[in-house]
Jmol script that loads the backbone (N, CA, C; Angstrom):
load data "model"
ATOM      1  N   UNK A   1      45.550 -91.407  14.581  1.00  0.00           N
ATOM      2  CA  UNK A   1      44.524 -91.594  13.582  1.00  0.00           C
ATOM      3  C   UNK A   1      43.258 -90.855  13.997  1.00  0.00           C
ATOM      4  N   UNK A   2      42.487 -90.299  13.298  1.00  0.00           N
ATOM      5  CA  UNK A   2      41.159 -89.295  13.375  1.00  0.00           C
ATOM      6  C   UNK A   2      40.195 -90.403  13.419  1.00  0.00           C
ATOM      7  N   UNK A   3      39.274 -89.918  14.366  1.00  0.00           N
ATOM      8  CA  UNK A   3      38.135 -90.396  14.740  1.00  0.00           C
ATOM      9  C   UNK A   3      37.671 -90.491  13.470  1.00  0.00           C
ATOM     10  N   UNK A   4      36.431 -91.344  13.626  1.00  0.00           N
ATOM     11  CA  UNK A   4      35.280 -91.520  12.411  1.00  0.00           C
ATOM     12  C   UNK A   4      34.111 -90.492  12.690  1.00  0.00           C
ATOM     13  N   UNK A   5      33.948 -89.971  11.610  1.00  0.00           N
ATOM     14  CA  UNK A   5      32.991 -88.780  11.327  1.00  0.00           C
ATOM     15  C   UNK A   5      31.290 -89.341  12.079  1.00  0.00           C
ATOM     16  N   UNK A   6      30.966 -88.324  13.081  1.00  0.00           N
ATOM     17  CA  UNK A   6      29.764 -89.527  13.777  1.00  0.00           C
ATOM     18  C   UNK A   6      29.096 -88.111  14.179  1.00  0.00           C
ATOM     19  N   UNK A   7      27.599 -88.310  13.657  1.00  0.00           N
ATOM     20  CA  UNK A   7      26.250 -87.189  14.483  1.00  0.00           C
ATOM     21  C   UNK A   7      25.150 -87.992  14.977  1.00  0.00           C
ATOM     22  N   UNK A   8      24.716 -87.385  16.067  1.00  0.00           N
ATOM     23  CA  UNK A   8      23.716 -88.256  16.585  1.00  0.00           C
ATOM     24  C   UNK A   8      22.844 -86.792  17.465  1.00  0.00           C
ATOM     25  N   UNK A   9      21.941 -87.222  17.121  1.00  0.00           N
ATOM     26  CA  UNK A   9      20.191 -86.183  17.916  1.00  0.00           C
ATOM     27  C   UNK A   9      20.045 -86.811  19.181  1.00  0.00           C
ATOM     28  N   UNK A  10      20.178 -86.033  19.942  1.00  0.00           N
ATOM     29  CA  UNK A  10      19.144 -86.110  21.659  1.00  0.00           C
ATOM     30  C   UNK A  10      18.729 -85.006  22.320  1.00  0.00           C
ATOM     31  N   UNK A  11      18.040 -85.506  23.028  1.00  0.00           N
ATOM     32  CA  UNK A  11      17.097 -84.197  23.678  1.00  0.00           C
ATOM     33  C   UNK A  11      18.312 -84.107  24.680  1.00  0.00           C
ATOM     34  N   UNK A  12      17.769 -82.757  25.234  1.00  0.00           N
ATOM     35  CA  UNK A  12      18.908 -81.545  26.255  1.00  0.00           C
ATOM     36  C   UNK A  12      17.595 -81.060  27.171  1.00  0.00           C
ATOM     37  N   UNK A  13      18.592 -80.470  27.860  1.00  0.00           N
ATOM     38  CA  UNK A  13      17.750 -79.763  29.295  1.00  0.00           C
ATOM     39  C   UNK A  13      17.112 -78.673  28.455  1.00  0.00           C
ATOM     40  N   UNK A  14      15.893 -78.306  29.153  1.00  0.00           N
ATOM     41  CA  UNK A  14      14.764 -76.988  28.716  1.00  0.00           C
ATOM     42  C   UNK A  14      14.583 -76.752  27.356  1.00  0.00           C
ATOM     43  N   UNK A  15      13.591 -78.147  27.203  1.00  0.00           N
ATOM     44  CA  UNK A  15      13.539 -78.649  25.505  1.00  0.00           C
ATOM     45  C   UNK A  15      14.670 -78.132  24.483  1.00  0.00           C
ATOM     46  N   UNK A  16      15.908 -78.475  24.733  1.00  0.00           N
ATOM     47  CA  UNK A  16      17.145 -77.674  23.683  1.00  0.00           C
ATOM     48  C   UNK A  16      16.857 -79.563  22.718  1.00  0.00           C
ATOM     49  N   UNK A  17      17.169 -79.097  21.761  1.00  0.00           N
ATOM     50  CA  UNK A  17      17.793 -80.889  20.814  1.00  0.00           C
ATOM     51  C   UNK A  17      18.976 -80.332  21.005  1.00  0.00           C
ATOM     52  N   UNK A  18      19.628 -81.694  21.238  1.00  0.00           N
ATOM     53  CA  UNK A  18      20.993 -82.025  21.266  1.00  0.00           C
ATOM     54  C   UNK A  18      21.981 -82.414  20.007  1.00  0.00           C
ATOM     55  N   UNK A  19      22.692 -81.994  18.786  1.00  0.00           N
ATOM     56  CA  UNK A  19      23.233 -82.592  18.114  1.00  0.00           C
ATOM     57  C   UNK A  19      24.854 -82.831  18.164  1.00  0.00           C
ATOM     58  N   UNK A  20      25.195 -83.860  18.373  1.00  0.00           N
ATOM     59  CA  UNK A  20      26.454 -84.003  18.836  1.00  0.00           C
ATOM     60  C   UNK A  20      27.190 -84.452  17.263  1.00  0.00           C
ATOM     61  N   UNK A  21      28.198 -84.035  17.703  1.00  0.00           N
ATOM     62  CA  UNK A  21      29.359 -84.408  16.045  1.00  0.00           C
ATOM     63  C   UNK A  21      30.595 -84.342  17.205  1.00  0.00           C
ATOM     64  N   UNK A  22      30.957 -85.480  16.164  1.00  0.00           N
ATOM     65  CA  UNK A  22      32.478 -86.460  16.453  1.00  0.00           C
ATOM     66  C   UNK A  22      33.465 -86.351  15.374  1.00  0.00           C
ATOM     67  N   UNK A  23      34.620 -86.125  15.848  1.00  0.00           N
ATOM     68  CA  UNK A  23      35.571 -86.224  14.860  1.00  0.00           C
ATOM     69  C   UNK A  23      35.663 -84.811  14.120  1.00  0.00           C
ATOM     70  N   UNK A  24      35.732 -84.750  12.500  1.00  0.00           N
ATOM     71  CA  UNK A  24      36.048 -83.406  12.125  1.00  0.00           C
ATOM     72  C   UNK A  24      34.730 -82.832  11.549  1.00  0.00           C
ATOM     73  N   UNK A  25      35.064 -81.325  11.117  1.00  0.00           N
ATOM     74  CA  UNK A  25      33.876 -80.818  10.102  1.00  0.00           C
ATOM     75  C   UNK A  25      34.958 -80.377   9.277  1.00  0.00           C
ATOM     76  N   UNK A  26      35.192 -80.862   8.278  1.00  0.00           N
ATOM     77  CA  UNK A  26      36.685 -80.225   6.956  1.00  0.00           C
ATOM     78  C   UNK A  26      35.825 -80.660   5.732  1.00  0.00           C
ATOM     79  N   UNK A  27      36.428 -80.222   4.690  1.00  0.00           N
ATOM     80  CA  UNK A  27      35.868 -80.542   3.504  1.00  0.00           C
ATOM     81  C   UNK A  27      35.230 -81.886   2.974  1.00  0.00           C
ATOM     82  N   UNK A  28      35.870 -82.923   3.519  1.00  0.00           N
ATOM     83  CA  UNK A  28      35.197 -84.321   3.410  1.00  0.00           C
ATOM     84  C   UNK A  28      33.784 -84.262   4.113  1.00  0.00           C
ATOM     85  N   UNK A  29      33.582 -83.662   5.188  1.00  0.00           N
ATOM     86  CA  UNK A  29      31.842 -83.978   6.036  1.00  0.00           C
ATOM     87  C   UNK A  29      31.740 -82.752   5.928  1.00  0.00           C
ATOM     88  N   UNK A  30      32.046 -81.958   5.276  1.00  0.00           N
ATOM     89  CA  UNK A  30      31.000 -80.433   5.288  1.00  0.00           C
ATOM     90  C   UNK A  30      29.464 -80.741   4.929  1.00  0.00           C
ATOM     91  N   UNK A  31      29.189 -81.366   3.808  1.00  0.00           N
ATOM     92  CA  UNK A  31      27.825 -81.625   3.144  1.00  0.00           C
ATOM     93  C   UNK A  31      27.298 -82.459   4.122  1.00  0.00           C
ATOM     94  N   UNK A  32      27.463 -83.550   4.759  1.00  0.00           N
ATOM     95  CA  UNK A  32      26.918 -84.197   5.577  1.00  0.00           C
ATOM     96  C   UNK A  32      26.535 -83.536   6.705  1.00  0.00           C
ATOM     97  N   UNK A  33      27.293 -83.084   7.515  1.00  0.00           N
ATOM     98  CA  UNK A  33      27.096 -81.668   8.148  1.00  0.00           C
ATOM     99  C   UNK A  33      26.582 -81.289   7.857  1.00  0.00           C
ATOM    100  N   UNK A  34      26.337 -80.504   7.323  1.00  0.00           N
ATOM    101  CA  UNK A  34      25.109 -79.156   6.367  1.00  0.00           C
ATOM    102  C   UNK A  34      23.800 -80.365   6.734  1.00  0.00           C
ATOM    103  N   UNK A  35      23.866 -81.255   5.742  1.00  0.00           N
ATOM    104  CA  UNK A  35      22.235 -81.945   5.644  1.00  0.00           C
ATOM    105  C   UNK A  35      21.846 -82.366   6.908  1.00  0.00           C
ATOM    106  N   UNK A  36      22.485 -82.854   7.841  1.00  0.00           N
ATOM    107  CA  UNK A  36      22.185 -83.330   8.921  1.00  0.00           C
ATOM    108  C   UNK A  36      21.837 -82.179  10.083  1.00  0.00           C
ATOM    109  N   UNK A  37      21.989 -81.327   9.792  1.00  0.00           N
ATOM    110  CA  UNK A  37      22.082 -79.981  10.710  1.00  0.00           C
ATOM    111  C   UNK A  37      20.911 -78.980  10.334  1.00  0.00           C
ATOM    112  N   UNK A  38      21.278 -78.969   9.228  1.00  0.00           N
ATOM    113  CA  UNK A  38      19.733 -78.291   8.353  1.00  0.00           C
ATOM    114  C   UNK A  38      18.231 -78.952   8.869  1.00  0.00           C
ATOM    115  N   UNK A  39      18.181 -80.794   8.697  1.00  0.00           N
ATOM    116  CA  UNK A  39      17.027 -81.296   9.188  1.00  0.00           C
ATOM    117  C   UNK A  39      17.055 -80.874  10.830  1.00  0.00           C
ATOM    118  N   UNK A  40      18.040 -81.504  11.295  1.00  0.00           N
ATOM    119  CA  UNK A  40      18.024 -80.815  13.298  1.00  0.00           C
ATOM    120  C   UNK A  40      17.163 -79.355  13.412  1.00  0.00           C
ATOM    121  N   UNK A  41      18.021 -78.445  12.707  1.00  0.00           N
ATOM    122  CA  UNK A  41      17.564 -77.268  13.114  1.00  0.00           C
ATOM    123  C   UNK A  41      16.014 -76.838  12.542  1.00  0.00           C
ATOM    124  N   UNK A  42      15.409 -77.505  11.158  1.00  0.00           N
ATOM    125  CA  UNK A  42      14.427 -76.693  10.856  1.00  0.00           C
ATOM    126  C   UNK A  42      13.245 -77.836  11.781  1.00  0.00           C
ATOM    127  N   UNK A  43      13.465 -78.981  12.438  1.00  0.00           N
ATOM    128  CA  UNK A  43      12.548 -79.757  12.749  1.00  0.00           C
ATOM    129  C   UNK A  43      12.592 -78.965  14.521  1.00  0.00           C
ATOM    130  N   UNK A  44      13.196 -78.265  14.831  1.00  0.00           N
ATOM    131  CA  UNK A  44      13.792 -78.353  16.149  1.00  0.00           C
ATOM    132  C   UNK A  44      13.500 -76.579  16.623  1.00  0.00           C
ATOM    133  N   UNK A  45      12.897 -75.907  17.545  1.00  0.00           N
ATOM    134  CA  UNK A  45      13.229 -74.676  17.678  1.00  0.00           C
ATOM    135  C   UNK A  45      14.412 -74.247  18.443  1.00  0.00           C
ATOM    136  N   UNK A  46      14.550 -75.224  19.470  1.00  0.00           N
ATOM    137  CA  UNK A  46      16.330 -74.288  19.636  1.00  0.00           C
ATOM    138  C   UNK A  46      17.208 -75.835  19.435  1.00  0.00           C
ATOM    139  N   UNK A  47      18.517 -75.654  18.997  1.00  0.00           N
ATOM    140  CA  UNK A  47      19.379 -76.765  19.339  1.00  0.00           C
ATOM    141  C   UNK A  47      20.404 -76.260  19.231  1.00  0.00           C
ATOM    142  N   UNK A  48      21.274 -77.065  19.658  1.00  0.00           N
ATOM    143  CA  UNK A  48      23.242 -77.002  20.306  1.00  0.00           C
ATOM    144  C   UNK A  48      23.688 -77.311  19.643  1.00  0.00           C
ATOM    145  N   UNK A  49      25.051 -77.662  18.787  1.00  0.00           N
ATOM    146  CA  UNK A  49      26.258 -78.787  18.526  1.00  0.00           C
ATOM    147  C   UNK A  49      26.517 -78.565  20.128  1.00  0.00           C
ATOM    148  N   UNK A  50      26.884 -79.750  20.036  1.00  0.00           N
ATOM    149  CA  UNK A  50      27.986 -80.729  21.244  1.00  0.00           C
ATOM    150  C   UNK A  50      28.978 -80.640  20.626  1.00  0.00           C
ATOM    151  N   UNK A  51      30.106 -79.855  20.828  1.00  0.00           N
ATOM    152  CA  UNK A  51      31.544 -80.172  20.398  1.00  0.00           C
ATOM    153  C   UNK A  51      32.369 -80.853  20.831  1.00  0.00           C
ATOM    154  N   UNK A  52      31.798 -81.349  22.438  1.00  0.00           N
ATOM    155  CA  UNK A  52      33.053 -82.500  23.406  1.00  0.00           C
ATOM    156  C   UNK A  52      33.989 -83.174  22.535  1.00  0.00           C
ATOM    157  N   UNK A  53      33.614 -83.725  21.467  1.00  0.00           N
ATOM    158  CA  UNK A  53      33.967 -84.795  20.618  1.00  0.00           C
ATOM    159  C   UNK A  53      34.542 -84.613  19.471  1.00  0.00           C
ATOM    160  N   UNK A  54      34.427 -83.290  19.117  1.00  0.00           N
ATOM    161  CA  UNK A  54      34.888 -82.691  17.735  1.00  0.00           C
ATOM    162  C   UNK A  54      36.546 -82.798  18.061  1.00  0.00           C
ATOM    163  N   UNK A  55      36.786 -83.097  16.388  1.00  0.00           N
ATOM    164  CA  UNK A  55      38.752 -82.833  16.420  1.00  0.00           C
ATOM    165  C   UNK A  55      39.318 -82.062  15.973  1.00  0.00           C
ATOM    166  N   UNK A  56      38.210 -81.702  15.126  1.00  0.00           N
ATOM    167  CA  UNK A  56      38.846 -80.360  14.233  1.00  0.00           C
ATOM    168  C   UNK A  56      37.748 -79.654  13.307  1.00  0.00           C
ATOM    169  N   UNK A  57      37.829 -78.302  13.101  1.00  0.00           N
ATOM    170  CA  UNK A  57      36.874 -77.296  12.515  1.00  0.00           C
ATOM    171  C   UNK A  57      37.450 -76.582  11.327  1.00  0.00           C
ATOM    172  N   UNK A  58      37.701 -76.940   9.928  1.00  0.00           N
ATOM    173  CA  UNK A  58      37.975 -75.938   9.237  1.00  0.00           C
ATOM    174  C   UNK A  58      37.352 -74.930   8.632  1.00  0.00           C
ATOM    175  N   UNK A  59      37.384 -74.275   7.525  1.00  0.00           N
ATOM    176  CA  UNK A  59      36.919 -73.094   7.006  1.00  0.00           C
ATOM    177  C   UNK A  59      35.897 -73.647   6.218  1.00  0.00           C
ATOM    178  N   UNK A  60      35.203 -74.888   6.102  1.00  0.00           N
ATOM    179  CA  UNK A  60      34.730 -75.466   5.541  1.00  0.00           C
ATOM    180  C   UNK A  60      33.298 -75.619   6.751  1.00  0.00           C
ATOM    181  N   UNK A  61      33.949 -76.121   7.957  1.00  0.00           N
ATOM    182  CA  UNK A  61      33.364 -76.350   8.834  1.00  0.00           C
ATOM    183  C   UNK A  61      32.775 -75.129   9.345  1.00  0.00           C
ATOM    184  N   UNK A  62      33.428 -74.008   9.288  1.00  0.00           N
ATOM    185  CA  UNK A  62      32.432 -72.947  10.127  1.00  0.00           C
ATOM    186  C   UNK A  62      31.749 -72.422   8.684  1.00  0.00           C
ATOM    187  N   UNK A  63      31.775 -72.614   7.392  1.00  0.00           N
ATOM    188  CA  UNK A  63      30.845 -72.048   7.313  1.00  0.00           C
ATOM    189  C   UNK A  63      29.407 -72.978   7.055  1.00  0.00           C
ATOM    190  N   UNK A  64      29.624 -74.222   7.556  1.00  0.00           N
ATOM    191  CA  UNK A  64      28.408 -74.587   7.870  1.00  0.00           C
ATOM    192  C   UNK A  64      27.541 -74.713   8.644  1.00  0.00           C
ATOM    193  N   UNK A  65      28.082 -73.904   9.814  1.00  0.00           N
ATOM    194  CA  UNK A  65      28.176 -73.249  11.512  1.00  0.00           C
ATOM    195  C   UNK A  65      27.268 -71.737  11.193  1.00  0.00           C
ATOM    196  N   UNK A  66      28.280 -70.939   9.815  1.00  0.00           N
ATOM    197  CA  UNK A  66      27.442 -69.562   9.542  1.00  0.00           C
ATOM    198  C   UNK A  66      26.153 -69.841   8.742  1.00  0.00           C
ATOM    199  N   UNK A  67      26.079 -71.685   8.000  1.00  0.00           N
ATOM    200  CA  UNK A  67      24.937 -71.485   7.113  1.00  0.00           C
ATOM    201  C   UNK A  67      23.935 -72.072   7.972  1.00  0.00           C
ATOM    202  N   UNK A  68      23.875 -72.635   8.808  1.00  0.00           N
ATOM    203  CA  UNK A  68      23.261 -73.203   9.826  1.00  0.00           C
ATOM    204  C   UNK A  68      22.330 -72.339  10.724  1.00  0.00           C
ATOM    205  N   UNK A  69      23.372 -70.781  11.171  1.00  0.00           N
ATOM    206  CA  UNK A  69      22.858 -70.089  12.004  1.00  0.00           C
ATOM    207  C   UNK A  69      22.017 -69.160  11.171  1.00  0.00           C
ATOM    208  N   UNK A  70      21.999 -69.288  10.399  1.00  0.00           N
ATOM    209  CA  UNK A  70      21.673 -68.223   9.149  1.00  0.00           C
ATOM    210  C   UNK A  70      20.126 -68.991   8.469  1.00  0.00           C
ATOM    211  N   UNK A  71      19.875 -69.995   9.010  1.00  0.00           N
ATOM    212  CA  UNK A  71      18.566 -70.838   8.680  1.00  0.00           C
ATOM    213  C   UNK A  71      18.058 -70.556   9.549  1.00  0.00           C
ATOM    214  N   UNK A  72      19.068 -70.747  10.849  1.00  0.00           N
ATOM    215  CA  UNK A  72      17.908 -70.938  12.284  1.00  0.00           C
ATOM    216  C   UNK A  72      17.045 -69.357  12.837  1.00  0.00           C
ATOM    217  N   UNK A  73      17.733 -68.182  11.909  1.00  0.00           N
ATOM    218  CA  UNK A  73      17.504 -67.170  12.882  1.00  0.00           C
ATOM    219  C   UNK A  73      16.205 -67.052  11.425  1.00  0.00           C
ATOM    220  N   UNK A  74      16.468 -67.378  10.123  1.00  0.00           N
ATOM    221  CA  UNK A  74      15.452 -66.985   9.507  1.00  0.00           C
ATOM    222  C   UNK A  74      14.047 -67.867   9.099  1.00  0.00           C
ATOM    223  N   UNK A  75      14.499 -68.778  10.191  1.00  0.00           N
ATOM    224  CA  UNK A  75      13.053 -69.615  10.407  1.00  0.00           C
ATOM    225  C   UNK A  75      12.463 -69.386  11.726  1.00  0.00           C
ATOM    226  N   UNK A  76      12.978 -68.223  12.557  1.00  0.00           N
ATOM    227  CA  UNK A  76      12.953 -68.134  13.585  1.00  0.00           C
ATOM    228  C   UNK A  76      13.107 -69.247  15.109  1.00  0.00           C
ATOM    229  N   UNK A  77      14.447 -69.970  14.449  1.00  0.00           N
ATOM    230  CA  UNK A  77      14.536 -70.553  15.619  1.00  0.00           C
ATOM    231  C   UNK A  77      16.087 -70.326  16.066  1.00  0.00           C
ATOM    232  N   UNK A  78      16.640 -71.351  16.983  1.00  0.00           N
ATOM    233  CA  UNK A  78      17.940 -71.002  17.439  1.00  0.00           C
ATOM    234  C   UNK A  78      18.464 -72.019  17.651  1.00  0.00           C
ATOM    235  N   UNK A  79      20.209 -71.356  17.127  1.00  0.00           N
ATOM    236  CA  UNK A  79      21.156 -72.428  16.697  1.00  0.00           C
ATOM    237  C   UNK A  79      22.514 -72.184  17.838  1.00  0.00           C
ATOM    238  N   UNK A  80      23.125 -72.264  18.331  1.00  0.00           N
ATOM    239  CA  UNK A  80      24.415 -72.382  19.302  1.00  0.00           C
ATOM    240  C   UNK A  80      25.241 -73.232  19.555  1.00  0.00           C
ATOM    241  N   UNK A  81      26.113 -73.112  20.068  1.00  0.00           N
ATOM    242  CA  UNK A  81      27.323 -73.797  20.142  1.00  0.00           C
ATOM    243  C   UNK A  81      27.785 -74.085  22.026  1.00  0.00           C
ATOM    244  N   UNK A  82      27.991 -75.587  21.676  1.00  0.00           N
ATOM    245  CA  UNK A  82      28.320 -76.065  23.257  1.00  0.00           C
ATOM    246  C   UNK A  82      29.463 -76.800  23.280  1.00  0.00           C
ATOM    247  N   UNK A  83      30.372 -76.462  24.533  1.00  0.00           N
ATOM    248  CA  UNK A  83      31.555 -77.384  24.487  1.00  0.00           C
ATOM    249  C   UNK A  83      32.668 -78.028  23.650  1.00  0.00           C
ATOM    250  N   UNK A  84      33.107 -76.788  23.227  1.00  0.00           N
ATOM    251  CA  UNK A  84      34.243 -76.688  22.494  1.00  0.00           C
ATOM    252  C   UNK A  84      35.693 -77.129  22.962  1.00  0.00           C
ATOM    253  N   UNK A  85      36.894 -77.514  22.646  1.00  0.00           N
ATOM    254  CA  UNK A  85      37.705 -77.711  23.380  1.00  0.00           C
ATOM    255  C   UNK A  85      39.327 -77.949  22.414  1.00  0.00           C
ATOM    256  N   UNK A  86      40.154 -77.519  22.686  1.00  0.00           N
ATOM    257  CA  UNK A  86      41.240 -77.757  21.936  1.00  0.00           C
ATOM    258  C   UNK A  86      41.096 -76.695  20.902  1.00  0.00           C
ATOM    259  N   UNK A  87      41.668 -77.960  19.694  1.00  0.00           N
ATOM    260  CA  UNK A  87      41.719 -76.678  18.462  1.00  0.00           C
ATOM    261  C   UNK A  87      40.655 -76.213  18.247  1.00  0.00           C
ATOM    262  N   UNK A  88      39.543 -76.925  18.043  1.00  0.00           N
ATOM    263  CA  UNK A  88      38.031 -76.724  17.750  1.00  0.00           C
ATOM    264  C   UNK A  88      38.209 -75.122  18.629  1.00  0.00           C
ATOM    265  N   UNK A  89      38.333 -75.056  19.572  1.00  0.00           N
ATOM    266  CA  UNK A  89      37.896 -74.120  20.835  1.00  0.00           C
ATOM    267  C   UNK A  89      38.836 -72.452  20.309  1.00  0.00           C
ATOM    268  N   UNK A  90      39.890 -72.722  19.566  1.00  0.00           N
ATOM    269  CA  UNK A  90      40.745 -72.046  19.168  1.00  0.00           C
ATOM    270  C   UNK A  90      40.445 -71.755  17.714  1.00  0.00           C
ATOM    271  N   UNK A  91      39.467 -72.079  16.954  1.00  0.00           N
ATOM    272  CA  UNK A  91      39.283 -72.084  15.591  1.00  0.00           C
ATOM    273  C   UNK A  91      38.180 -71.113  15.751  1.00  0.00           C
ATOM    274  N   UNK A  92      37.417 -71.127  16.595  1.00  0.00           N
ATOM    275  CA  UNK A  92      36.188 -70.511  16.854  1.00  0.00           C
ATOM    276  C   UNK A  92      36.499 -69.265  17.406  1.00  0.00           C
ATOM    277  N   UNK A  93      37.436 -69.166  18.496  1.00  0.00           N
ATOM    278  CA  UNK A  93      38.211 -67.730  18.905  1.00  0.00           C
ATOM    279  C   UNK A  93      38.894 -67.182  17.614  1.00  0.00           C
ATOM    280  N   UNK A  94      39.594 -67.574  17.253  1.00  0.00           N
ATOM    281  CA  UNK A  94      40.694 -67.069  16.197  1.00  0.00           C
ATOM    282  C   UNK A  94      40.232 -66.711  14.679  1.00  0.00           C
ATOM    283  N   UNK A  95      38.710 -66.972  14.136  1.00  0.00           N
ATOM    284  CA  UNK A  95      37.953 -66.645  13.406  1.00  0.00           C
ATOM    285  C   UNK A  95      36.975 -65.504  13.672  1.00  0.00           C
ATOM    286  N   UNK A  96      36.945 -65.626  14.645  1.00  0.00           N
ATOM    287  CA  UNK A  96      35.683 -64.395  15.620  1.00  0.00           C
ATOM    288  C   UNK A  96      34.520 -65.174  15.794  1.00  0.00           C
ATOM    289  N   UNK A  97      34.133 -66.239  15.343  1.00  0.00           N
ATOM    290  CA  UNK A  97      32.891 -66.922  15.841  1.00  0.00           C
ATOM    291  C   UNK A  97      32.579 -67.066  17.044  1.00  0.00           C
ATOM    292  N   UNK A  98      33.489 -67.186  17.847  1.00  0.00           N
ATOM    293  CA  UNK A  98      32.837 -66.423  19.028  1.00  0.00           C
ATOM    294  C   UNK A  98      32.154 -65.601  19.672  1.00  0.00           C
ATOM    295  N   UNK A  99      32.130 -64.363  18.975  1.00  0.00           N
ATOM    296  CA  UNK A  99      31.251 -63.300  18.808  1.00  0.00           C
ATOM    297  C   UNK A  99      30.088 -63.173  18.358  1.00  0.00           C
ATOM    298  N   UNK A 100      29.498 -64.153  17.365  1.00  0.00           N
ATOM    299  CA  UNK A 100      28.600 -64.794  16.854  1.00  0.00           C
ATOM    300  C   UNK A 100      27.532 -65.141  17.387  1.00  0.00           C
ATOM    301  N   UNK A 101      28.177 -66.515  18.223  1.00  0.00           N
ATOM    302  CA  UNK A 101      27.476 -68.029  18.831  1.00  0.00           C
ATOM    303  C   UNK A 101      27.895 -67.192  20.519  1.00  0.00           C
ATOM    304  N   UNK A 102      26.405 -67.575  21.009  1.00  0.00           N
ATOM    305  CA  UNK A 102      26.742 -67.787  22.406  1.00  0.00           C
ATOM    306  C   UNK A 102      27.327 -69.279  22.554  1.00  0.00           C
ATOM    307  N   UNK A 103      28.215 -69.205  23.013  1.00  0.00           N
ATOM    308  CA  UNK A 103      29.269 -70.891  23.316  1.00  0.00           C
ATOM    309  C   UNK A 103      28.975 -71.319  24.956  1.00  0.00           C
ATOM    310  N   UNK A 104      28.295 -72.388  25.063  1.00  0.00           N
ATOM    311  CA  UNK A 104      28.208 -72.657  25.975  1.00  0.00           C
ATOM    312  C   UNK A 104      29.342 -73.547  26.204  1.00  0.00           C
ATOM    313  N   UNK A 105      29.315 -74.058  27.877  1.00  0.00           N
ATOM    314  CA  UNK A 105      30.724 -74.320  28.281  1.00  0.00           C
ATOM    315  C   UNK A 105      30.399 -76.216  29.119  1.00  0.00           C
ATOM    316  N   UNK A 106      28.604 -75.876  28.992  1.00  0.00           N
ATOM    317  CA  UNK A 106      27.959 -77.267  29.821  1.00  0.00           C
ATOM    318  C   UNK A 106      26.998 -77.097  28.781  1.00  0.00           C
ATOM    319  N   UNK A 107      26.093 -78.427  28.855  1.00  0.00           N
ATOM    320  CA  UNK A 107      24.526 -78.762  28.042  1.00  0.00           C
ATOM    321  C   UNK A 107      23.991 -77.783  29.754  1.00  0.00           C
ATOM    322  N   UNK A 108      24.163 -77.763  30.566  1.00  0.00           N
ATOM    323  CA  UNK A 108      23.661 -77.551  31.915  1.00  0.00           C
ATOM    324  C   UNK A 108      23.197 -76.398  31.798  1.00  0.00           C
ATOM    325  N   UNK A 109      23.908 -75.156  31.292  1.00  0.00           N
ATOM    326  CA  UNK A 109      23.907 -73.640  31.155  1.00  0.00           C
ATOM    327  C   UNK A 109      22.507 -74.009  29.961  1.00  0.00           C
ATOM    328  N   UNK A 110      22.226 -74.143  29.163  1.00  0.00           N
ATOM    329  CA  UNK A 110      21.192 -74.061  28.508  1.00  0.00           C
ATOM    330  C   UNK A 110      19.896 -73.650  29.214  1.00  0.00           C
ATOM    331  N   UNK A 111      19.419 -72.339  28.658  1.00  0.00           N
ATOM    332  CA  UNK A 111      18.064 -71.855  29.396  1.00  0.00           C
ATOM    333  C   UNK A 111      16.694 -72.133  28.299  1.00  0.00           C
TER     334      UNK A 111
END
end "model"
wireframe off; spacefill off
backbone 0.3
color backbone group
């Protein structure tokens, strides 16, 4: 059974905000996603997803990953990706978003 859809804000090392998401980003929490990510990023100058927790990323999900990064660079702030793992980790390779997002691998690596 799939986790329950869960985001939560915390601060990170070298003032980063932290936004962590649980469970999936697919067509059911895309919009929630979006709104919740949109406030993070325009209140926030740099922040992460935390993916530790994520279960799954569809085509739904990254492009609220591309609409996300696409706010942060034109409000001039910054958006990235941390700790990916499994499929999540393979959705992001196998799309090219990798190429994209610097993917961090720790909250630790954050400069």
């Amino acid at each position: 059974m799939a986790k329950e859809f869960l985001q939560k804000e915390s601060s990170g090392p070298n003032d980063w905000t932290v936004w962590s998401v649980s469970g999936r980003i697919d067509m059911v929490t895309a919009d929630s996603a979006y709104a919740t990510g949109e406030d993070i990023v325009l209140r926030n100058v740099k922040t992460v997803l935390d993916m530790t927790d994520m279960e799954y990323l569809s085509s739904a999900g990254l492009r609220v990953l591309l609409r996300l990064n696409k706010l942060a660079k034109k409000n001039g702030k910054t958006f990235t990706l941390a700790r990916p793992s499994g499929i999540v980790k393979s959705v992001l390779e196998d799309s090219g978003m990798d190429a994209l997002f610097t993917i961090y691998t720790s909250l630790e690596e954050l400069d």
